[in-house]
N, C-alpha and C positions, 0 to 999 in steps of 0.2 A: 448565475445559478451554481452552488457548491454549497457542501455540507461540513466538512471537518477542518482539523487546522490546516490540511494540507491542501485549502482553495482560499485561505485569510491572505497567505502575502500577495495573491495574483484579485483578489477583490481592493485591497489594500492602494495596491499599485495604479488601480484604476479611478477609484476614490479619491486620491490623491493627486491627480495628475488633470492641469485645471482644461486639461482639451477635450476630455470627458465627462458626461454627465450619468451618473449613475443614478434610473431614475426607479430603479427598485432590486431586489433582493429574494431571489426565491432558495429556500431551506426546505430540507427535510423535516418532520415533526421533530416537537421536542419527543426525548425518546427515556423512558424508564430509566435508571441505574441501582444499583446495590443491591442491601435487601429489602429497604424501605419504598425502593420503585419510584425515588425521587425522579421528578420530570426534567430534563436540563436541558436546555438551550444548548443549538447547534454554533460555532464558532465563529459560523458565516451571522449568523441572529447577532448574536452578543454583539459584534462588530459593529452592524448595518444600526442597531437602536442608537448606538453611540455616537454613529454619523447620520442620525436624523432620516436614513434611507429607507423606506416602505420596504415589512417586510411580510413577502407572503410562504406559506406551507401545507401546501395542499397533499393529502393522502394518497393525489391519485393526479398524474400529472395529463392524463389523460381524459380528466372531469370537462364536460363542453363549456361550465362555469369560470374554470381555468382557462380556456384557449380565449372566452371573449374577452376575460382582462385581460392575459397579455396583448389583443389585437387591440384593446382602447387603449393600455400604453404606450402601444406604436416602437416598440425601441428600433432602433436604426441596426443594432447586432445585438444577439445576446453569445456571451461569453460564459464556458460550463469548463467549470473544474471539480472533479467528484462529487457530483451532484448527487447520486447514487440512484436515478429515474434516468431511462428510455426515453426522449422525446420521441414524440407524435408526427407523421409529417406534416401536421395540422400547426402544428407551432416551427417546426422548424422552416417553413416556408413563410411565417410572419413577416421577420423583419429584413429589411431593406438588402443588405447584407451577410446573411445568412445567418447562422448558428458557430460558433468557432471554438473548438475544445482544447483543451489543455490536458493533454495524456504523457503519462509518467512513464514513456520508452521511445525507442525509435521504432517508431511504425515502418513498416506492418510488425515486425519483431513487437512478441506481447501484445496483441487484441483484448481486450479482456478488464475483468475488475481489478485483478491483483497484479499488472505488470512489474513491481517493485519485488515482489517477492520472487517471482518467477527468474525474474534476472539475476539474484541473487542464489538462487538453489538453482540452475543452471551453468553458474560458474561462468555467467557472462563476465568480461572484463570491461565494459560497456555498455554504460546506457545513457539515459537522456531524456528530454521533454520534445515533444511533437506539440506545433499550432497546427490543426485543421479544421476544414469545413467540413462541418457533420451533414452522413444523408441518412438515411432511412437501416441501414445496415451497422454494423458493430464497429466503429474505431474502422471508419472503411474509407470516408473520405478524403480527397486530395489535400496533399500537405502543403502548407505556408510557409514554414520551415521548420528548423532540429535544431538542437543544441545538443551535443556531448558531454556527456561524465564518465571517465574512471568510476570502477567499482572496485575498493580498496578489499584486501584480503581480511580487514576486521568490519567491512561496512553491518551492518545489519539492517533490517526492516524499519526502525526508527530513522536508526541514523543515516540513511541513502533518502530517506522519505524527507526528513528536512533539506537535504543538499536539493535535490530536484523542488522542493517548493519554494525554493528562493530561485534556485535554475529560471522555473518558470517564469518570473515576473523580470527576467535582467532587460530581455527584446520584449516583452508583451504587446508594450502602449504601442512603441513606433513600428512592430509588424503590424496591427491593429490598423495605423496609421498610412501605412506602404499599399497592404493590400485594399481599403478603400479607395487610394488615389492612382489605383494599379500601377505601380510600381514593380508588386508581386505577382507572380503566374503562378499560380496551385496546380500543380503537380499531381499527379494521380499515383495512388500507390501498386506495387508490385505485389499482385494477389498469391501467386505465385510463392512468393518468400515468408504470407503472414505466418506465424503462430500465436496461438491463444491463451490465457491466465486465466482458466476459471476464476469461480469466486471461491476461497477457503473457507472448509468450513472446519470446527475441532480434532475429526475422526483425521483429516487430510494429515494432523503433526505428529500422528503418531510415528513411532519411530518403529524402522523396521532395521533389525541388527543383524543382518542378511546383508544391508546394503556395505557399499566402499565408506571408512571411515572419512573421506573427503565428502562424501553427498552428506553425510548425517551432520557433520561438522555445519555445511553449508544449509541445513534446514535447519539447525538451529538457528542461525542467524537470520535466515529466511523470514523463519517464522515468531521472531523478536519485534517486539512486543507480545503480538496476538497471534495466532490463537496459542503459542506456545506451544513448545517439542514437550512429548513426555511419554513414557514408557510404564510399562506399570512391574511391581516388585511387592510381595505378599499379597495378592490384590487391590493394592491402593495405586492410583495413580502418582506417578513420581514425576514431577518436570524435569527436564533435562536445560536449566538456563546459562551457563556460560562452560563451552569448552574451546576445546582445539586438539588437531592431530597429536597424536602420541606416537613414542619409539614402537617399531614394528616388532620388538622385543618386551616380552616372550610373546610367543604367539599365544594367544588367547579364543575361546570360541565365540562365535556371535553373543551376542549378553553379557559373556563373563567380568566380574567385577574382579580386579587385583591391587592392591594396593605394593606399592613397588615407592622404597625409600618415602619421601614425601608425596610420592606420585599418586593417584589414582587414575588407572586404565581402564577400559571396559573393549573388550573384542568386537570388533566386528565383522561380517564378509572379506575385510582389504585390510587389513590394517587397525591400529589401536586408538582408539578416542582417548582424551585425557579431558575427564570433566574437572571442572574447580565451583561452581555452582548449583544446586540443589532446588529443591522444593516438593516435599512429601507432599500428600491429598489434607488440605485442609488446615497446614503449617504455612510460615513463611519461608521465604528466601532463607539460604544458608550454606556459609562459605565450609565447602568437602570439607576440614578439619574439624570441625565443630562439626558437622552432620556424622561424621565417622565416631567423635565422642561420643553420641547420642543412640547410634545404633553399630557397637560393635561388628555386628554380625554380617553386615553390608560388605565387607569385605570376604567376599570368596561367593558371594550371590550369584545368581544368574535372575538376569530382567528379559523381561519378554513384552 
């Protein structure tokens, strides 16, 4: 059960690997895009038609339609990597061997939909992938094991998002493997120490220029790809997509724009941002030099 690229290498692994029978595929709907509202197939879909594997995607994973064919496929475990649905304890008590997730942190650290981002705008130095057995609660169940990563000072939401989906699948198969021929003891987590990742939504990237130029730095990258940092300047929404700290020289107020040599600064709460990438409402992508050709005026701004 997974829906985007980042549950392909740990479905991939399992497909592949001939001690496992992958005897179906469950996806989110195909879902709208652009402005034409194109329907596209989820990555986990595209995958599973290629490898001949039944695929299903129900609206509503909670449908009693749903729970009788997973119970006539019988699976011996099912394996969920951002599947993007709540199982039911009605399925999670199906198969043989329980339900077994694949979460992009070290549990209990990050509970939640967006653990990648969260570790990233918290200025963890650390994070990782969790196997557990799912119960009825949120990223609650006892762990099977952890894998670590470094979280590098240029990671961002992309690029930590691939490192952990290939993370995920290096132990998959033979955890998989350990804890059916108990091997493994599943560990109960430390309630105590969780924290949570809501889900993101657009309003969440907004930039607040109040904050330390290290937090704002770190939402940007946080929030690379989606939903995207951005601030707005004559009333248009402005993205704010690639920066990094700047000299604490001059001091500057929250928002303010300065252009200094080739530099462009913008003030915040702590400290000076130095942006180098752009994106007005309704423009593309555009490297500070060329965006500053284009609007003069921008330098000596204030953004809010």
């Amino acid at each position: 059960m997974g829906t985007p690229g980042f549950a392909l290498p740990a479905f991939q692994a399992l497909a592949n690997n001939d001690k496992f029978e992958v005897i179906a595929a469950y996806t989110q709907p195909d879902r709208p895009v652009g402005k034409k509202q194109t329907l596209l197939p989820s990555a986990v879909k595209i995958f599973a038609q290629k490898q001949n594997i039944p695929v299903y995607q129900p609206a509503d994973i909670n449908n009693q339609t749903t729970i009788k064919q997973i119970k006539l496929l019988a699976p011996d475990i099912i394996v969920v990597v951002a599947y993007g649905m709540i199982l039911p304890t009605a399925i999670l008590n199906i198969p043989k061997y329980g339900c077994v997730n694949i979460h992009a942190s070290l549990l209990p650290r990050w509970r939640g939909a967006s653990p990648i981002a969260f570790a990233i705008l918290n200025g963890d130095v650390e994070t990782g992938v969790t196997y557990m057995l799912m119960d009825e609660k949120l990223d609650h169940g006892p762990i099977l094991k952890q894998i670590k990563a470094p979280i590098s000072s240029e990671d961002t939401l992309d690029t930590l998002s691939e490192k952990l989906a290939k993370l995920g699948t290096e132990n998959l198969c033979q955890t998989l493997l350990d804890y059916v021929e108990n091997v493994i003891n599943p560990l109960p987590q430390d309630d105590s120490a969780a924290t949570v990742a809501k889900s993101l939504t657009r309003d969440d990237a907004k930039i607040d220029w109040h904050e330390p130029a290290e937090r704002v730095e770190r939402k940007i990258r946080a929030f690379d790809p989606w939903p995207g940092t951005f601030c707005l300047w004559n009333d248009k929404r402005l993205k704010i997509n690639k920066a990094k700290l700047g000299t604490d020289e001059p001091v500057l107020e929250p928002g303010e724009v300065r252009k200094i040599d080739e530099r462009v600064l913008i003030g915040t709460g702590q400290g000076n941002l130095e942006i180098s990438e752009l994106q007005l409402e309704g423009k593309k992508p555009i490297q500070i030099k060329e965006f500053l050709n284009g609007f003069s005026d921008f330098n000596g701004a204030r953004l809010i």
